[in-house]
N, CA, C and O atoms as a DFTB+ gen file, in Angstrom:
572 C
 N C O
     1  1     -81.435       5.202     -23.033
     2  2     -80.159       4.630     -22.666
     3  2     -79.770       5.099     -21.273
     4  3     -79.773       6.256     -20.853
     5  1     -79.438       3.990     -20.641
     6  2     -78.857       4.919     -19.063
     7  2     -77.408       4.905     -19.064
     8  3     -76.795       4.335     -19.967
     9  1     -76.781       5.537     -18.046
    10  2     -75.445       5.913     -17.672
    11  2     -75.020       4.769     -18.262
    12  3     -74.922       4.706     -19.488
    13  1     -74.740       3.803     -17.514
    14  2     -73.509       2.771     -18.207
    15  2     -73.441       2.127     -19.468
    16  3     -72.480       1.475     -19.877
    17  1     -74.646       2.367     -20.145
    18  2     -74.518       1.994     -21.461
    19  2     -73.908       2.787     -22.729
    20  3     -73.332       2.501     -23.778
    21  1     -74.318       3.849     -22.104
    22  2     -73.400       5.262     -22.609
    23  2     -71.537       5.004     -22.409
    24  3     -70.652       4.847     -23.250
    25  1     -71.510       5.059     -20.834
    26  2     -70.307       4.496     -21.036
    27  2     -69.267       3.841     -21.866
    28  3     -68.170       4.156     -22.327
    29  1     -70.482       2.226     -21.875
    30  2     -69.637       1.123     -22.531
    31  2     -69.176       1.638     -24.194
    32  3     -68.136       1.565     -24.849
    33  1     -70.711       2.244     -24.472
    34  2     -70.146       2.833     -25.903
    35  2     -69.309       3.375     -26.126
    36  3     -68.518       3.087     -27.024
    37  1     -69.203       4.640     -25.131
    38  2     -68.037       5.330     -25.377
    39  2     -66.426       4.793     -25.286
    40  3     -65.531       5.115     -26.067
    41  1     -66.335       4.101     -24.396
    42  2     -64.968       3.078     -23.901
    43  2     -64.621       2.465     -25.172
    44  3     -63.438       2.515     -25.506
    45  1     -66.022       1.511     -26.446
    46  2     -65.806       1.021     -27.044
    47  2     -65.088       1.472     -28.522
    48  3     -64.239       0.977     -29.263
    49  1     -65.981       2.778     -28.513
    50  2     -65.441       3.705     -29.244
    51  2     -64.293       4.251     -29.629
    52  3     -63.932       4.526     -30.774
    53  1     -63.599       4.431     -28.372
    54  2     -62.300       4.678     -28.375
    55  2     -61.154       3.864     -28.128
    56  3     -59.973       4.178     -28.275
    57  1     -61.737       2.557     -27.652
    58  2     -60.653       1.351     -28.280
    59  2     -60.731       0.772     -29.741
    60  3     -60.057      -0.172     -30.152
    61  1     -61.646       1.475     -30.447
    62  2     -62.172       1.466     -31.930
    63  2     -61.010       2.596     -32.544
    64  3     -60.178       2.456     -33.441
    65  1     -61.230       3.412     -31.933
    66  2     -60.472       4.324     -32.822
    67  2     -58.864       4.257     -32.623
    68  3     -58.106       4.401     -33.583
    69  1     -58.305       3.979     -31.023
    70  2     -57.084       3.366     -30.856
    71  2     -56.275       2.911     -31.762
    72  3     -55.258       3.398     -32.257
    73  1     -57.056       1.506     -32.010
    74  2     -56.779       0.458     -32.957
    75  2     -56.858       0.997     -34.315
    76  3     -56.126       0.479     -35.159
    77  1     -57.605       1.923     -34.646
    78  2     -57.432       2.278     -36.393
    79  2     -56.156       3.156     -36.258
    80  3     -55.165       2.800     -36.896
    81  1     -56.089       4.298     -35.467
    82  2     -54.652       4.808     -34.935
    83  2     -53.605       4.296     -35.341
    84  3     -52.856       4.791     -36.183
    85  1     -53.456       3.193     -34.739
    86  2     -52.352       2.444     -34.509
    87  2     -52.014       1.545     -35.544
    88  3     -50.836       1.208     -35.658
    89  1     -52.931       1.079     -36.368
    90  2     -52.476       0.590     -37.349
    91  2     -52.904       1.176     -38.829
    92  3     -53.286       0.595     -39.845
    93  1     -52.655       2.743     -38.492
    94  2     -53.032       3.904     -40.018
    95  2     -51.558       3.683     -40.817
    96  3     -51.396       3.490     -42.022
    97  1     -50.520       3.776     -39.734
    98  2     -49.244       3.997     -40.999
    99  2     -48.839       3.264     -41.763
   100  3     -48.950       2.115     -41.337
   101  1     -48.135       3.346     -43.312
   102  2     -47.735       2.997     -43.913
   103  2     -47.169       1.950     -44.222
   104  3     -46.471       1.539     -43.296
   105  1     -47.149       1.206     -45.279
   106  2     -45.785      -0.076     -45.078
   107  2     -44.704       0.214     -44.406
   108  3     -44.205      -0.532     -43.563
   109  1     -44.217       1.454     -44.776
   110  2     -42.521       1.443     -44.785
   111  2     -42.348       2.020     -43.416
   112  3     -41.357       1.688     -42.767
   113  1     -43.440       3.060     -42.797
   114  2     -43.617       3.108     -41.169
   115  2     -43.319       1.925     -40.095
   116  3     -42.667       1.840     -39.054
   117  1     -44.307       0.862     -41.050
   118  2     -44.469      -0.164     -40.129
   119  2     -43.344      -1.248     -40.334
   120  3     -42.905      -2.115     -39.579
   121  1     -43.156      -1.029     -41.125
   122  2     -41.326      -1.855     -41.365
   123  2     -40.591      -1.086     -40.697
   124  3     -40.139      -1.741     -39.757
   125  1     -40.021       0.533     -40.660
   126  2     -39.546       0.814     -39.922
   127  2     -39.268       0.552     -38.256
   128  3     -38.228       0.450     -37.605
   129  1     -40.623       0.499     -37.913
   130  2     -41.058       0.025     -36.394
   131  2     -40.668      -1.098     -36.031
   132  3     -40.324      -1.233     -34.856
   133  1     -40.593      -2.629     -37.276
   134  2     -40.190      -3.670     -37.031
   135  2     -38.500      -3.674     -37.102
   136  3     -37.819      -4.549     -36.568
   137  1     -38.091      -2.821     -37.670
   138  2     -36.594      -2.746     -37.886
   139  2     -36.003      -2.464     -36.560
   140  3     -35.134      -3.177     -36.058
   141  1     -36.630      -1.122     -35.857
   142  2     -36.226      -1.158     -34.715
   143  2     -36.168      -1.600     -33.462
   144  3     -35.530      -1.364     -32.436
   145  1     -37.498      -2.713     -34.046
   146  2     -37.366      -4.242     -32.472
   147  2     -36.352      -5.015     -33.000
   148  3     -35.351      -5.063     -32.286
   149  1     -36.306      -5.643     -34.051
   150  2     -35.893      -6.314     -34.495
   151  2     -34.216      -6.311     -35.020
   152  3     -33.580      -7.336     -35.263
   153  1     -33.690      -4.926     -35.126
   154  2     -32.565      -4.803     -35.507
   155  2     -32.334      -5.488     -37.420
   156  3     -31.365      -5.539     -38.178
   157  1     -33.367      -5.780     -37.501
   158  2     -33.436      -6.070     -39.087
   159  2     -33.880      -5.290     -40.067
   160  3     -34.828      -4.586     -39.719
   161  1     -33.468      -5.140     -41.379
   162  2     -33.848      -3.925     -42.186
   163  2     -34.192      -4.127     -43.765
   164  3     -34.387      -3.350     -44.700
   165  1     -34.167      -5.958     -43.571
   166  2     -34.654      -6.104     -44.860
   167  2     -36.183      -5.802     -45.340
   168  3     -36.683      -5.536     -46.433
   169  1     -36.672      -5.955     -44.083
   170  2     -38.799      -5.588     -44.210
   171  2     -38.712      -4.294     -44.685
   172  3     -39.310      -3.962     -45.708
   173  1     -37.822      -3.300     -43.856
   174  2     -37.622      -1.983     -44.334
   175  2     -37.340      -1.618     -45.862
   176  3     -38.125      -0.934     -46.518
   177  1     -35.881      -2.251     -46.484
   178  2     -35.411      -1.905     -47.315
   179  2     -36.795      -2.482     -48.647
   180  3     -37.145      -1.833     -49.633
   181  1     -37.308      -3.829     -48.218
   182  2     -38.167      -4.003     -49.280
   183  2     -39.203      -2.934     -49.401
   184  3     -39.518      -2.677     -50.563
   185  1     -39.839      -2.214     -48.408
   186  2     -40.621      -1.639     -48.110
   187  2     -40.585      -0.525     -48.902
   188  3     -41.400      -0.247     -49.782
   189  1     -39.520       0.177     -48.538
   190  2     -38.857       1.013     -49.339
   191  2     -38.770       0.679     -51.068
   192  3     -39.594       1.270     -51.765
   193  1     -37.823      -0.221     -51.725
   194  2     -37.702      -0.670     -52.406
   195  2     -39.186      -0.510     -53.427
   196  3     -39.251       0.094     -54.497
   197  1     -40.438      -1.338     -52.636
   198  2     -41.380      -1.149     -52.899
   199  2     -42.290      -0.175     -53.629
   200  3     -43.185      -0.343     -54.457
   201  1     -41.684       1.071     -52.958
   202  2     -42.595       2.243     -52.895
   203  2     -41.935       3.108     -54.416
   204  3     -40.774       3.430     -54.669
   205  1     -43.308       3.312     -55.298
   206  2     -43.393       3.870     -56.258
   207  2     -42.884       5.618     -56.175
   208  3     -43.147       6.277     -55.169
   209  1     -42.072       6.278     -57.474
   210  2     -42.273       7.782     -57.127
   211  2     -41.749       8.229     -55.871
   212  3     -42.468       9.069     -55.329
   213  1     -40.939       7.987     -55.385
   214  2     -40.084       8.321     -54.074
   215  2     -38.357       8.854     -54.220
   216  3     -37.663       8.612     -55.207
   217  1     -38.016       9.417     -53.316
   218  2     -36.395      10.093     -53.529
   219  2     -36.270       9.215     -52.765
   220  3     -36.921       9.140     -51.723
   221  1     -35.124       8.108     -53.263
   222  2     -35.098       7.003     -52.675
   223  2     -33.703       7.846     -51.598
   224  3     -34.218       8.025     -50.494
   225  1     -32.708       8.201     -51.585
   226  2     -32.057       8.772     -51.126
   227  2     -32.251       9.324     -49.449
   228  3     -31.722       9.076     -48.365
   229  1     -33.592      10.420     -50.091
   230  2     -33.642      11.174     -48.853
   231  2     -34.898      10.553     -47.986
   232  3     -35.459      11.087     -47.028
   233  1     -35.195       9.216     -48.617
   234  2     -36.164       8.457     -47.998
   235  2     -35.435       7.581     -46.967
   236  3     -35.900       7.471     -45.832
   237  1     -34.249       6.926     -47.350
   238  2     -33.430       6.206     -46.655
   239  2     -32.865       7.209     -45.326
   240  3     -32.800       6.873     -44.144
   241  1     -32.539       8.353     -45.851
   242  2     -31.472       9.655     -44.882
   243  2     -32.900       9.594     -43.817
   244  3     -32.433       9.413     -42.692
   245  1     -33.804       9.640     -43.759
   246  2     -34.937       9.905     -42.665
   247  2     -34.721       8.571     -41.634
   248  3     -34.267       8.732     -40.501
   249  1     -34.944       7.784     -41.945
   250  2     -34.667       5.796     -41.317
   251  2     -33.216       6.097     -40.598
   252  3     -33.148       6.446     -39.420
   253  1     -32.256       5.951     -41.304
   254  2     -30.950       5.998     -40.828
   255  2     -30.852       7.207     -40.469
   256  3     -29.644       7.312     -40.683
   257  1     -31.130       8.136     -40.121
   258  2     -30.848       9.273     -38.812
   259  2     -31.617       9.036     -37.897
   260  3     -31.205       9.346     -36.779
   261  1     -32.823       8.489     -37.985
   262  2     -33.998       7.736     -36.830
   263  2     -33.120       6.929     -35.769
   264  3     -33.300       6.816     -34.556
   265  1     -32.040       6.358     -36.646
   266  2     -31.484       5.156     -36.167
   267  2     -30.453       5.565     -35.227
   268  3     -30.244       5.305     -34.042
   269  1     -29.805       6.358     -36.194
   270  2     -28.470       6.812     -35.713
   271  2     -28.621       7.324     -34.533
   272  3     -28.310       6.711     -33.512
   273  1     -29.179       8.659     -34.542
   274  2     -29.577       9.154     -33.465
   275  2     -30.774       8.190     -32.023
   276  3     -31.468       8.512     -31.059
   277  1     -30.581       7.610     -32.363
   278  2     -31.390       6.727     -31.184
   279  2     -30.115       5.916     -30.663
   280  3     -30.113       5.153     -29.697
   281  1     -29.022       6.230     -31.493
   282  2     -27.562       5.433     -30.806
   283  2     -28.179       3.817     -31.645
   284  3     -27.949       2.906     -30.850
   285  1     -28.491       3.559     -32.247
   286  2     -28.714       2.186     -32.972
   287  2     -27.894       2.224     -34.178
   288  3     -28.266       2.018     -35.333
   289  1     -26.741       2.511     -33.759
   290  2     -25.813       2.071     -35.132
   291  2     -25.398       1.198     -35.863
   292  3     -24.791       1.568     -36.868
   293  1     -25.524       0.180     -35.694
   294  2     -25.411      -1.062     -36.020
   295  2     -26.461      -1.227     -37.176
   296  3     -26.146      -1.451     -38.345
   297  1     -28.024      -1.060     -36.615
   298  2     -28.985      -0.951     -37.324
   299  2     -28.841      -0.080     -38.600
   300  3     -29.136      -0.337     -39.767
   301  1     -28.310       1.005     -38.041
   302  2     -28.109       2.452     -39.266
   303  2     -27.270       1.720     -40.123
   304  3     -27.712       1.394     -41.225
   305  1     -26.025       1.383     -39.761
   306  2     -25.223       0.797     -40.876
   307  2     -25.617      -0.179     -42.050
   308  3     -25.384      -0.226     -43.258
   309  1     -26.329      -0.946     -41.131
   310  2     -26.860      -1.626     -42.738
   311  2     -27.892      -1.135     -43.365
   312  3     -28.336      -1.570     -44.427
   313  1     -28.369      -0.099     -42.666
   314  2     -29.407       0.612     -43.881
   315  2     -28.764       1.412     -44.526
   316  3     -29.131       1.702     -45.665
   317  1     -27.672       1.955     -43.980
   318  2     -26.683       3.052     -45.414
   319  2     -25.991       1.588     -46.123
   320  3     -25.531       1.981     -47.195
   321  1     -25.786       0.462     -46.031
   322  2     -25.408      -0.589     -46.447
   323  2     -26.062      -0.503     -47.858
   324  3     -25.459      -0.101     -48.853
   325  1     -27.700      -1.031     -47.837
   326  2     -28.532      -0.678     -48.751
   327  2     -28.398       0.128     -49.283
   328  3     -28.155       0.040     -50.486
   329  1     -28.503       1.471     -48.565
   330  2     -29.014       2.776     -49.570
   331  2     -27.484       3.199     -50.809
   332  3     -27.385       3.973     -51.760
   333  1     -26.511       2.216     -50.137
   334  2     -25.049       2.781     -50.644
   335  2     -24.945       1.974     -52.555
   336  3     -24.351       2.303     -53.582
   337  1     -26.214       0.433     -52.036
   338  2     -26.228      -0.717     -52.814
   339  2     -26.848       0.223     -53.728
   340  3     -26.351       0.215     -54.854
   341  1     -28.049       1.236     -53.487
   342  2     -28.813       1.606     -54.339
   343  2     -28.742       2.683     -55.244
   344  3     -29.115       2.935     -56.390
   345  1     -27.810       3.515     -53.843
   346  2     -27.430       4.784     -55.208
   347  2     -26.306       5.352     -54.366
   348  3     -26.659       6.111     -53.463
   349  1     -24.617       5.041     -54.551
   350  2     -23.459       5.400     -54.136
   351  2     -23.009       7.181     -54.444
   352  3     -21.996       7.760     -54.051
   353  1     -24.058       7.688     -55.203
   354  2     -23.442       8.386     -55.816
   355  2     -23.968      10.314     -54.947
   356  3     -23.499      11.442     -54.800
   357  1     -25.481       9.317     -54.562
   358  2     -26.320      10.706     -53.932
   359  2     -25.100      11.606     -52.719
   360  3     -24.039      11.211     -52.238
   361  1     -25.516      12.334     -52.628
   362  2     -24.260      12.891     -51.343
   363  2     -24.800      12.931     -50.173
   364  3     -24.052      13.219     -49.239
   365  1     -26.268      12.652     -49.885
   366  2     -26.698      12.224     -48.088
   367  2     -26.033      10.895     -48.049
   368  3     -25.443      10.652     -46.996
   369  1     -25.992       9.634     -49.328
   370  2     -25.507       8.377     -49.245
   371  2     -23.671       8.371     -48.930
   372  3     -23.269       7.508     -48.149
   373  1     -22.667       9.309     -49.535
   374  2     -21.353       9.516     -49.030
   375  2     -21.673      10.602     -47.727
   376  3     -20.615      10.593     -47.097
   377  1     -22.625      11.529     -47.027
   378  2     -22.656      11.817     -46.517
   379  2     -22.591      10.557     -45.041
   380  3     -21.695      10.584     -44.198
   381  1     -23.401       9.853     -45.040
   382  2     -23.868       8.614     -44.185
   383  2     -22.302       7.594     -44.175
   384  3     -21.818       7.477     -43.049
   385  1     -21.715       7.057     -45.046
   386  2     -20.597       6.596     -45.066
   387  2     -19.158       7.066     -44.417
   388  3     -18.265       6.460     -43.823
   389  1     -19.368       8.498     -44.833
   390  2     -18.672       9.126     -44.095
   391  2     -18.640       9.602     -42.356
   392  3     -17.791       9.784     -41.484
   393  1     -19.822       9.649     -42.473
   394  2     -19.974       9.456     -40.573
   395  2     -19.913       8.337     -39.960
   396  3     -19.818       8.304     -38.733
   397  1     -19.952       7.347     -40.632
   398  2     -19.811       5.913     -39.924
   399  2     -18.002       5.560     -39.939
   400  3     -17.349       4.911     -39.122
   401  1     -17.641       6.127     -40.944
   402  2     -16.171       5.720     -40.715
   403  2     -15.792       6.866     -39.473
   404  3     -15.417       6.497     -38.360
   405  1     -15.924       8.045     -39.787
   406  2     -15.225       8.566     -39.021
   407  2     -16.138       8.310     -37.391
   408  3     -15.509       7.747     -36.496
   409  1     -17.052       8.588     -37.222
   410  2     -17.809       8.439     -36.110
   411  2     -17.655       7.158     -35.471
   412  3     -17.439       7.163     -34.259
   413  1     -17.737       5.957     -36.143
   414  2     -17.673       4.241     -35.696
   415  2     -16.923       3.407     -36.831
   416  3     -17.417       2.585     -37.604
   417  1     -15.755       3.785     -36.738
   418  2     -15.040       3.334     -37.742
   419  2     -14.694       1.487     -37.728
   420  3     -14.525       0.848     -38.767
   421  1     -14.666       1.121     -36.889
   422  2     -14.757      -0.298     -36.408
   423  2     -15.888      -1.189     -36.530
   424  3     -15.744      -2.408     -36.627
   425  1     -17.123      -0.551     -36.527
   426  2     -18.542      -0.739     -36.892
   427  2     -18.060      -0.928     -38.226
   428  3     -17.942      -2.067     -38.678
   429  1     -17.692       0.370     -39.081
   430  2     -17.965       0.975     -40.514
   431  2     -17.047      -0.698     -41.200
   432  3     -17.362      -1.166     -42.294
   433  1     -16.233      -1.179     -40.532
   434  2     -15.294      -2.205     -41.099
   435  2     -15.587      -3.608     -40.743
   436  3     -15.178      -4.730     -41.041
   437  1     -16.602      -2.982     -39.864
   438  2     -16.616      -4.825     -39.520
   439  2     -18.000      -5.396     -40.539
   440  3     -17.986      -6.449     -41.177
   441  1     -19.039      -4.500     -40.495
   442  2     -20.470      -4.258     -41.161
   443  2     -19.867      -4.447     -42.733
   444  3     -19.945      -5.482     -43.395
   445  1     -19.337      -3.357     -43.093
   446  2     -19.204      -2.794     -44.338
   447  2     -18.260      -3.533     -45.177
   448  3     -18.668      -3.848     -46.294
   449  1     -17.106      -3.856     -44.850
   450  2     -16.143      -4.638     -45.305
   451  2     -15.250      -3.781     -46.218
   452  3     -15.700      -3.267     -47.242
   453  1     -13.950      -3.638     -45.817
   454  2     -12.805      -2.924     -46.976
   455  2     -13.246      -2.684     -48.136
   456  3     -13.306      -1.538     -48.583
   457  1     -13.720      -4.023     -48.967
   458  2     -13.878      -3.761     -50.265
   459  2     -14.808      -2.834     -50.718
   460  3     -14.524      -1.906     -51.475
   461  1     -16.538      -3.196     -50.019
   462  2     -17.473      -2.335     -50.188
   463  2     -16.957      -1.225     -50.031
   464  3     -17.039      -0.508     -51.028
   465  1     -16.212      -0.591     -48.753
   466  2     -16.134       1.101     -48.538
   467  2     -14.916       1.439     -49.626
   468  3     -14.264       2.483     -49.635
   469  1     -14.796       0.575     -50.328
   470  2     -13.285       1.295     -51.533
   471  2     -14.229       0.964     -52.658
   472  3     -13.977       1.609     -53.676
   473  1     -15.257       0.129     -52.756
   474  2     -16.299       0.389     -53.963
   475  2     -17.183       1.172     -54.056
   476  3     -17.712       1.435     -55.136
   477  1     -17.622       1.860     -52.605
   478  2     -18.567       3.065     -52.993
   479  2     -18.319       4.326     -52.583
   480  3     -19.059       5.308     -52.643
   481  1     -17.111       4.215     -52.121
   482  2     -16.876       5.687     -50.994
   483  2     -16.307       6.673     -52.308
   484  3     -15.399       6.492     -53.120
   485  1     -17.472       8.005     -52.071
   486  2     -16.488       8.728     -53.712
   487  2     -16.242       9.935     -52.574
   488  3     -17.034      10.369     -51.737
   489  1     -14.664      10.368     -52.887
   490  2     -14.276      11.205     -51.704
   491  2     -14.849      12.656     -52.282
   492  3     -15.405      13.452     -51.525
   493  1     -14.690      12.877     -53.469
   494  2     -15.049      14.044     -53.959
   495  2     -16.529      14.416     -53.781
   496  3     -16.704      15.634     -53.813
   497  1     -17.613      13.698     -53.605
   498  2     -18.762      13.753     -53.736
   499  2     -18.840      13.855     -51.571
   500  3     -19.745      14.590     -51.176
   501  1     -18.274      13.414     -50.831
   502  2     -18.146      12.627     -49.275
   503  2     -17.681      14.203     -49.150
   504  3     -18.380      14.724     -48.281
   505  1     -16.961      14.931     -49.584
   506  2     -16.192      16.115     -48.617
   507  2     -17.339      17.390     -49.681
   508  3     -16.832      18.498     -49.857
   509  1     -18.434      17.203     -50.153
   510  2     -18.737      18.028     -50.349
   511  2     -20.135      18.086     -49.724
   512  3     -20.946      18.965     -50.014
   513  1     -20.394      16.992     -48.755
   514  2     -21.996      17.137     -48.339
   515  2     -21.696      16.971     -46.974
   516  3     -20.973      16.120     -46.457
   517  1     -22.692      18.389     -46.161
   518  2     -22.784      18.289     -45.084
   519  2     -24.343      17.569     -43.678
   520  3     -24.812      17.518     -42.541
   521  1     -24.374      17.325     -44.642
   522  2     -25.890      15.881     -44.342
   523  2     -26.675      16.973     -44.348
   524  3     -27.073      17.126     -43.193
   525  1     -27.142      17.889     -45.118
   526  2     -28.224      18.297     -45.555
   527  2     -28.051      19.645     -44.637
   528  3     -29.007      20.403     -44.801
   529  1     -26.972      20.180     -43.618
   530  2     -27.027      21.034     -42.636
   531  2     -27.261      22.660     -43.090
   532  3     -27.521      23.664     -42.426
   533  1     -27.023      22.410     -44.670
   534  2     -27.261      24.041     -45.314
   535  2     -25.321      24.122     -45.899
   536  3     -25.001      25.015     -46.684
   537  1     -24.441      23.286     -45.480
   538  2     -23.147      23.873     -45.526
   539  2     -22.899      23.227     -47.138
   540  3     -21.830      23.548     -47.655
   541  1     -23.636      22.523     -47.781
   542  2     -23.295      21.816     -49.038
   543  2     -23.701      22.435     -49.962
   544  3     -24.511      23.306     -49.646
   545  1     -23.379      22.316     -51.440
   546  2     -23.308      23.210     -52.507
   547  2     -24.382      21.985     -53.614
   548  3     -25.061      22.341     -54.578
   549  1     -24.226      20.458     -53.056
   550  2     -24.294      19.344     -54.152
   551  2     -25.142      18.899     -54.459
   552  3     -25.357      18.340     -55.535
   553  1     -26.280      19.145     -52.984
   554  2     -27.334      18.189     -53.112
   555  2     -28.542      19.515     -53.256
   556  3     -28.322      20.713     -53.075
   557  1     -29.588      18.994     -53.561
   558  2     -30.905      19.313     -53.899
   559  2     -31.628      19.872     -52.351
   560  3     -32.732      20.403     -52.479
   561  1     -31.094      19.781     -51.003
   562  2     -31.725      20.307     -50.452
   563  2     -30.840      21.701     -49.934
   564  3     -31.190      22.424     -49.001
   565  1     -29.898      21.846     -50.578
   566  2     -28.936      22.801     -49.743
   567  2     -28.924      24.020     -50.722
   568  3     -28.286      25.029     -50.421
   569  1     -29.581      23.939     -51.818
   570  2     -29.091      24.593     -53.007
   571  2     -30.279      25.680     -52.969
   572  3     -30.343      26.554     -53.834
């Protein structure tokens, strides 16, 4: 074999492996990824939804702090939208509700709608979680 054939292999090789790279992660990775071009979160939430044997909770709290913190609130909101549909009761889920009212409260009302945040907001469960920071007594990661 001479020099450039060596080359080409090698070049080829590693646009071989690139490509397996890049498309190794998960459904709910790769829904994630589309959520955040897209500003849509139903690929996500099915994705999620999908997935067998999971804390659906602190699966959602990972996505929506991705979000949040990237300043994509809008996006975040309707994924605590979902996660609120799925289980109102977890305290990262009143944890998340609660930062959107107080943090983007105009968001939290325009997204969310009066009724929803008076159908899932439980204050007692909301003033006892500090999104997982160590300051909460309620949830499973603070304890």
């Amino acid at each position: 074999m001479d020099l450039n054939t060596l080359i080409i292999a090698g070049a080829a090789l590693m646009v071989i492996g690139i490509l397996i790279f890049q498309f190794r992660g998960s459904a709910v990775t790769k829904a994630f990824k589309v959520a955040r071009t897209t500003h849509d979160v139903k690929p996500l939430v099915e994705a999620i939804d999908a997935k067998a044997n999971i804390d659906v909770p602190t699966t959602y709290n990972s996505y929506i702090k991705a979000l949040w913190d990237a300043y994509d609130r809008e996006t975040a909101t309707e994924l605590i939208h979902a996660l609120l549909e799925r289980n109102d009761t977890a305290p990262i889920s009143q944890f998340w509700l609660r930062t959107v009212l107080e943090v983007e409260p105009e968001l939290a009302r325009k997204q969310l709608g009066e009724s929803f945040i008076k159908a899932h907001f439980k204050e007692a469960i909301a003033a006892a979680c500090g999104g997982c920071g160590g300051s909460c007594k309620s949830c499973k990661s603070c304890k």
